[in-house]
C-alpha positions as CSV (number, residue, x, y, z in Angstrom):
1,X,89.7,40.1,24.2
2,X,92.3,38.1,26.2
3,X,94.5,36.1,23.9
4,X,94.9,32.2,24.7
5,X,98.4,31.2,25.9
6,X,99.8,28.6,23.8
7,X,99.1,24.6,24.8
8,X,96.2,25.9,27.2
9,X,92.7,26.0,27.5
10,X,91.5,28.9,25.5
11,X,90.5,31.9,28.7
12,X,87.4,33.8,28.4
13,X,86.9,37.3,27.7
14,X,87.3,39.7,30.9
15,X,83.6,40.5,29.8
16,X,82.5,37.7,29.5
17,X,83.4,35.7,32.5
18,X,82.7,38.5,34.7
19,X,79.2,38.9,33.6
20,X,77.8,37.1,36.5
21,X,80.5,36.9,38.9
22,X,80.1,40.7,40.1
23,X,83.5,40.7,41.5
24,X,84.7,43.8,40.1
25,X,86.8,45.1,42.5
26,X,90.4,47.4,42.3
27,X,92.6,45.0,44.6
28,X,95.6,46.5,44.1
29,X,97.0,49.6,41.6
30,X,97.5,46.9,39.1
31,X,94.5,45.3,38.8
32,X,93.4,43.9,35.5
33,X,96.9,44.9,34.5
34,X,99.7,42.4,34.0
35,X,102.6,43.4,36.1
36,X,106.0,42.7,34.4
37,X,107.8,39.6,35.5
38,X,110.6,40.7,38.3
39,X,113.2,39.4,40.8
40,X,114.5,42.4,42.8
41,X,115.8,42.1,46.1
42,X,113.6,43.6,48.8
43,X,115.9,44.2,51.4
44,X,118.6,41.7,52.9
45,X,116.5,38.5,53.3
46,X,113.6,38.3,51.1
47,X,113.9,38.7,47.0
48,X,110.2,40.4,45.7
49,X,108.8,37.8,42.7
50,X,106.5,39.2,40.1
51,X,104.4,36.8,37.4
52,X,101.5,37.3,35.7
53,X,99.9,35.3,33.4
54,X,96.0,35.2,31.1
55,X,93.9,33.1,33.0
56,X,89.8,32.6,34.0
57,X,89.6,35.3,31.4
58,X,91.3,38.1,32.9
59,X,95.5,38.7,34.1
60,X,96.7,36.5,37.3
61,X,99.2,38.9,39.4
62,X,101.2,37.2,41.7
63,X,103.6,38.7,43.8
64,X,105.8,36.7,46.5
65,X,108.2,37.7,48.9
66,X,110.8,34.7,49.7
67,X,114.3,34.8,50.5
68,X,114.9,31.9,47.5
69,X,114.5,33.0,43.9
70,X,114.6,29.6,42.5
71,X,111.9,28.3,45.0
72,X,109.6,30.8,44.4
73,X,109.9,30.2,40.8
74,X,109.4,26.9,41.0
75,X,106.2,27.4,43.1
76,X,104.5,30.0,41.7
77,X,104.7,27.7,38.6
78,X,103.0,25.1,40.2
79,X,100.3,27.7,41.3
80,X,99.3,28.7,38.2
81,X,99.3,24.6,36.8
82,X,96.8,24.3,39.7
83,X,95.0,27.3,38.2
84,X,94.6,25.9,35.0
85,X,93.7,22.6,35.8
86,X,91.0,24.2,38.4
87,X,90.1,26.1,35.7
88,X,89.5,23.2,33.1
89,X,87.2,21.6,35.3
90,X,84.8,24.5,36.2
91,X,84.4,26.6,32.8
92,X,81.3,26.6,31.3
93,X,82.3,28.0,28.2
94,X,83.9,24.7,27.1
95,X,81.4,21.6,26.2
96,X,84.1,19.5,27.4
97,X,85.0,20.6,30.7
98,X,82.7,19.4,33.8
99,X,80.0,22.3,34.0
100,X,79.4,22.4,30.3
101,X,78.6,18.4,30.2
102,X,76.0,19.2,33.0
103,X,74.6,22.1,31.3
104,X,74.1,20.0,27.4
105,X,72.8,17.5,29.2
106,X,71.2,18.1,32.8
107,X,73.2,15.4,34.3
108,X,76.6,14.7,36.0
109,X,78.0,12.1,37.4
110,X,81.4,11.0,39.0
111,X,82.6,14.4,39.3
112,X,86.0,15.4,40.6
113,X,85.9,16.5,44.4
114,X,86.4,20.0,43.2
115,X,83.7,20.5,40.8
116,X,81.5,18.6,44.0
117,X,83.0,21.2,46.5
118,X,82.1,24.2,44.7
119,X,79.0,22.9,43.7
120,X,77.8,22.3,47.7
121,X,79.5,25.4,48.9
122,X,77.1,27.2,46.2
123,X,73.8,25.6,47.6
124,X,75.3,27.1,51.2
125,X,75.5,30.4,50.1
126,X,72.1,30.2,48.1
127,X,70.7,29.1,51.7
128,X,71.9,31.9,53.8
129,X,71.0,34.3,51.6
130,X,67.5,32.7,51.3
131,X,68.0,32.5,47.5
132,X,70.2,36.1,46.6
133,X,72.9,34.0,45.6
134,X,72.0,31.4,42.8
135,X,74.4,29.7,40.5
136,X,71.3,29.0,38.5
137,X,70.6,31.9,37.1
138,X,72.4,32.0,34.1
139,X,69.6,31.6,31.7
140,X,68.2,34.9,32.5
141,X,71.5,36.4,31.4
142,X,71.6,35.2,28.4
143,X,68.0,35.8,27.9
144,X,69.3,40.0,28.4
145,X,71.9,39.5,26.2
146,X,70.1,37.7,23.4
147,X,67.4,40.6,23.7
148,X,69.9,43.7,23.5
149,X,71.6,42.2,20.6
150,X,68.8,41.4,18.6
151,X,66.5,44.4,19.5
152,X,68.6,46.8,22.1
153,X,65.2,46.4,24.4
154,X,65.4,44.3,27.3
155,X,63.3,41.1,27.2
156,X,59.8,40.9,27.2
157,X,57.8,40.2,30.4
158,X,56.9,37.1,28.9
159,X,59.6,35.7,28.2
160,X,61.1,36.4,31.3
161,X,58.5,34.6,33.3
162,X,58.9,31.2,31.0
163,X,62.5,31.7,31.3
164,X,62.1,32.3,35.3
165,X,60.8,28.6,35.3
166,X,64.1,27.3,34.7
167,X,65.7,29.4,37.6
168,X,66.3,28.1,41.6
169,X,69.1,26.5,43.1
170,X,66.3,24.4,45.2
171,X,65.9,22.6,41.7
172,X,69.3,20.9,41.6
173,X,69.8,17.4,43.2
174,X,73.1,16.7,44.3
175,X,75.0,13.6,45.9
176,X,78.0,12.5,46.5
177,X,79.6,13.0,43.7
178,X,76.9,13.9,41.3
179,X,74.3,16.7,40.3
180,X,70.9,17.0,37.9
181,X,68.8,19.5,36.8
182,X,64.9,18.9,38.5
183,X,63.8,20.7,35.2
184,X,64.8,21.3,31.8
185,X,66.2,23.7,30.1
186,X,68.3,24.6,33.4
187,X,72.0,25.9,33.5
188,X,74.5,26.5,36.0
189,X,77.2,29.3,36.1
190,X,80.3,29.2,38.8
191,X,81.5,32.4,37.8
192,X,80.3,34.0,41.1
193,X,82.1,31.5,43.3
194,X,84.8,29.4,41.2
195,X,87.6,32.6,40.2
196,X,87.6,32.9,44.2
197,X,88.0,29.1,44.9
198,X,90.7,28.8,42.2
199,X,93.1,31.5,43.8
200,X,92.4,30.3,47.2
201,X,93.7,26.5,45.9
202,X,96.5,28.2,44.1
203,X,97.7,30.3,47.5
204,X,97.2,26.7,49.3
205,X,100.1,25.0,46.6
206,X,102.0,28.7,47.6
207,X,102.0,27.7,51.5
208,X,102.6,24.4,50.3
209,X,106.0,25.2,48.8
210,X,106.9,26.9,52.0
211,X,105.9,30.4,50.8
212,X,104.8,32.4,53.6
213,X,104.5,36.2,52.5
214,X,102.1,36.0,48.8
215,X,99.4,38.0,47.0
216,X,97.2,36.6,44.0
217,X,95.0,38.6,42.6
218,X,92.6,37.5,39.3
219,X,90.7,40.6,38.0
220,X,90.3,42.3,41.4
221,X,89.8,38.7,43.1
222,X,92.8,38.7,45.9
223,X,94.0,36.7,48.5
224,X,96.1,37.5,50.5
225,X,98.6,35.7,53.0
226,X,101.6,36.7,55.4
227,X,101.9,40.5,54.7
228,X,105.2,41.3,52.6
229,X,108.0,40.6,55.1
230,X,109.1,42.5,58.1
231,X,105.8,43.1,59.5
232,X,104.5,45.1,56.7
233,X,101.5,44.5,55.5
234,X,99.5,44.3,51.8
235,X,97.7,47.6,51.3
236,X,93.8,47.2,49.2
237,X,92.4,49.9,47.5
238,X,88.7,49.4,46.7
239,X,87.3,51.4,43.6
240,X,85.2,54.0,43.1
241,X,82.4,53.0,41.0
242,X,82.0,56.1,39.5
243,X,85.8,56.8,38.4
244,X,88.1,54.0,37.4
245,X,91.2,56.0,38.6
246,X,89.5,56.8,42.1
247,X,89.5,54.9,45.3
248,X,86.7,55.1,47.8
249,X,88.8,53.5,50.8
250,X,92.2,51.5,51.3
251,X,92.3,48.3,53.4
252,X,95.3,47.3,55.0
253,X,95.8,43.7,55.5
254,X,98.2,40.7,56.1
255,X,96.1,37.7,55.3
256,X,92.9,36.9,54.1
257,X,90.7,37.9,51.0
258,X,88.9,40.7,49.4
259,X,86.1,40.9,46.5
260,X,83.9,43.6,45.2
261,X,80.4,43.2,43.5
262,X,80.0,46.3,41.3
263,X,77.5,47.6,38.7
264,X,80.1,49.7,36.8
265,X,81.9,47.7,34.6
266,X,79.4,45.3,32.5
267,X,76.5,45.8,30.5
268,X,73.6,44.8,28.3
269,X,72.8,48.0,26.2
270,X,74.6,51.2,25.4
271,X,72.6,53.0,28.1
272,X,74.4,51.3,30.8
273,X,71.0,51.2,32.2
274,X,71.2,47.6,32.5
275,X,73.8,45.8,34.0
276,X,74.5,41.9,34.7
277,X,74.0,41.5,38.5
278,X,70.6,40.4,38.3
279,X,67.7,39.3,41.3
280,X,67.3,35.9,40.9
281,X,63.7,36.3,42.3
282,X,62.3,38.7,39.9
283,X,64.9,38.9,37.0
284,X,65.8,42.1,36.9
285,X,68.9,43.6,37.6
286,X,69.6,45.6,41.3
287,X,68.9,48.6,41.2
288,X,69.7,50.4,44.8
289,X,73.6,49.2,44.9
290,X,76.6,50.6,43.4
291,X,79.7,48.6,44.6
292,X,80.1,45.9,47.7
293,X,83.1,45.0,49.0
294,X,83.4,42.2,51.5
295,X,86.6,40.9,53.4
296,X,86.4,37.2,54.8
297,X,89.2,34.4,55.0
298,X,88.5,32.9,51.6
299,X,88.3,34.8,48.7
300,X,85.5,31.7,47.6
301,X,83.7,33.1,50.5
302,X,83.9,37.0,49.9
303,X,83.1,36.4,46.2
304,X,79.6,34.6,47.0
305,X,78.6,37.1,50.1
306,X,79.4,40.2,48.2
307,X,77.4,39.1,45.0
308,X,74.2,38.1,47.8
309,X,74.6,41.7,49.3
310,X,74.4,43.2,46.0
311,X,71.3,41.7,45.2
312,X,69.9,42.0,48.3
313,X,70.3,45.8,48.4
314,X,72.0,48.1,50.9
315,X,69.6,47.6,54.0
316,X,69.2,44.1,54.3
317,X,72.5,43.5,52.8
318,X,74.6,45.0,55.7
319,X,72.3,43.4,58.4
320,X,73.3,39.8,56.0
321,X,77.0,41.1,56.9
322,X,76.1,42.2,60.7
323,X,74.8,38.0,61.3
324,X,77.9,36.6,60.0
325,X,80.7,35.4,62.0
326,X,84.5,37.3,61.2
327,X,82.9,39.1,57.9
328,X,82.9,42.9,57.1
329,X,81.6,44.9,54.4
330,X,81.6,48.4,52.2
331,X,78.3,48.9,50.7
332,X,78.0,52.2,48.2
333,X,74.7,52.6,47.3
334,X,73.7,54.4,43.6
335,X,73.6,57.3,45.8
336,X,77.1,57.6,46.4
337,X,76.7,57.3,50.4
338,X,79.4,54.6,52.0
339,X,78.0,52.3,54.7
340,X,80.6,50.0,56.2
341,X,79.4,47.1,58.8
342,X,80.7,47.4,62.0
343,X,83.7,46.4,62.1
344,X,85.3,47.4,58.5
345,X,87.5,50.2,59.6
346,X,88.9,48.2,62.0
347,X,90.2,45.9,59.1
């Protein structure tokens, strides 16, 4: 388990906070790996600056390429304050942030734009994916996790039908600046949508501070802006599900983001027969995917689409990809077989 840094909000487990978010993916070689803090020169113009920090649960990697040492210092710091603060706001693992005040008690109001814009841009996703993405399903996983520990069996059919009736995004009523729960007993995770909104606000500060060539990547969440320097470009490698020193594909890219929705890293029981990316329709986890990979322009936005094409499933999942505008996708179903949308190997 992740240690807390001093003076900061305590971060959650890797396990824990990725139980829902299904963004699994090997960004780059270090993912999931803190890289040791550097300032080397990169050629002539441009010194290479490496942080990380423990963060959202898992390690923060930043790397910048800027021609000041002492500016990018100064503004990677303020990227990560951003990322705290963000962070602070959204968990739901602290009774005291925003999300855990709506969960004890079903009610919010005069929330922080933030908490707002992430809550809205979930209902979006939940509508275009006709309900495959749902920020309301978090009482079904903790009815799976309850049942495993207590009897290793998942949960009986029963009690996944009365815990069902506390599931669906169309329950939540939302205005302008606050949210309620339709029914009781409801919960709300951001796990699938929040880590990727966070990194994008932090690259925003990055730009901000006249950074122009920056990578973040939380736990195989990365965005990605401005290539290294001298045309070169960030290079992705996406993992294989069924080796964690493999890659299935590399993507090349200057700018934008990438997230993967895998079943290969968390579980319920020792079987690995069940894993946490779970249908919010039926309650049950997906069964036909292995991994899905989605590049868009936000990392917000690729975190959401790939979890919704996991649960959809391989078929209608890539045609999901095919209707939407500047969005490409890996799916690799449990059978191993790679099918990229259209356009993904011209990425």
């Amino acid at each position: 388990m992740n240690q807390p840094l001093p003076n900061m909000p305590k971060p959650i487990s890797r396990r824990t906070f990725l139980s829902l978010t299904g963004t699994l993916s090997l960004g780059v070689a270090t993912v999931g790996i803190p890289l040791p803090a550097e300032a080397v020169k990169f050629n002539r113009t441009l010194y290479k600056v490496s942080k990380s920090r423990l963060g959202m649960g898992t390690f923060i990697n930043m790397i910048v390429f800027h021609p000041s040492k002492g500016e990018t210092d100064e503004a990677m710091g303020r990227a990560f304050e951003e990322i705290n603060r963000l962070t602070s706001l959204m968990t739901r693992f602290q009774s005291t942030s925003y999300i855990g005040h709506l969960n004890s008690s079903g009610t919010l109001r005069e929330a922080p734009p933030e908490v707002m814009e992430v809550l809205r841009s979930s209902l979006h996703y939940h509508t275009i994916s006709q309900g495959a993405f749902d920020i309301t399903v978090m009482p079904i996983v903790d009815l799976y996790q309850r049942s495993f520990q207590a009897n290793n069996s998942p949960p009986s059919p029963r009690a996944l039908r009365e815990t069902m009736e506390r599931v669906g995004s169309q329950h939540l009523r939302i205005t302008n600046d606050s949210v309620s729960f339709a029914r009781s007993g409801m919960e709300v995770t951001l796990d699938g949508i929040a880590k990727g909104y966070i990194i994008d606000r932090a690259m925003t500060v990055l730009r901000q501070q006249g950074l122009q060539h920056a990578l973040i990547n939380a736990g195989g969440d990365i965005v990605l802006h401005g290539g290294k320097g001298e045309g070169k470009p960030w290079k992705i490698g996406i993992q294989d599900p069924w080796n964690r020193k493999g890659h299935v594909d590399v993507v090349t890219l200057n700018t934008g983001a990438i997230a993967t929705s895998g079943n290969y890293e968390v579980f319920f029981d020792r079987e690995r027969l069940f894993h946490h990316l779970i249908r919010p329709n039926s309650g049950n986890p997906a069964p036909e995917t292995a991994s899905v990979t989605i590049r868009a322009a936000s990392c917000m936005e690729a975190d959401a689409i790939a979890t919704s094409v996991y649960v959809m499933g391989p078929g209608r999942g890539n045609q999901f990809i095919g209707q939407l505008p500047s969005i490409e996708g890996l799916v690799i179903n449990s059978q191993r077989k790679k099918m990229p949308s259209s356009g993904w190997n011209r990425i």
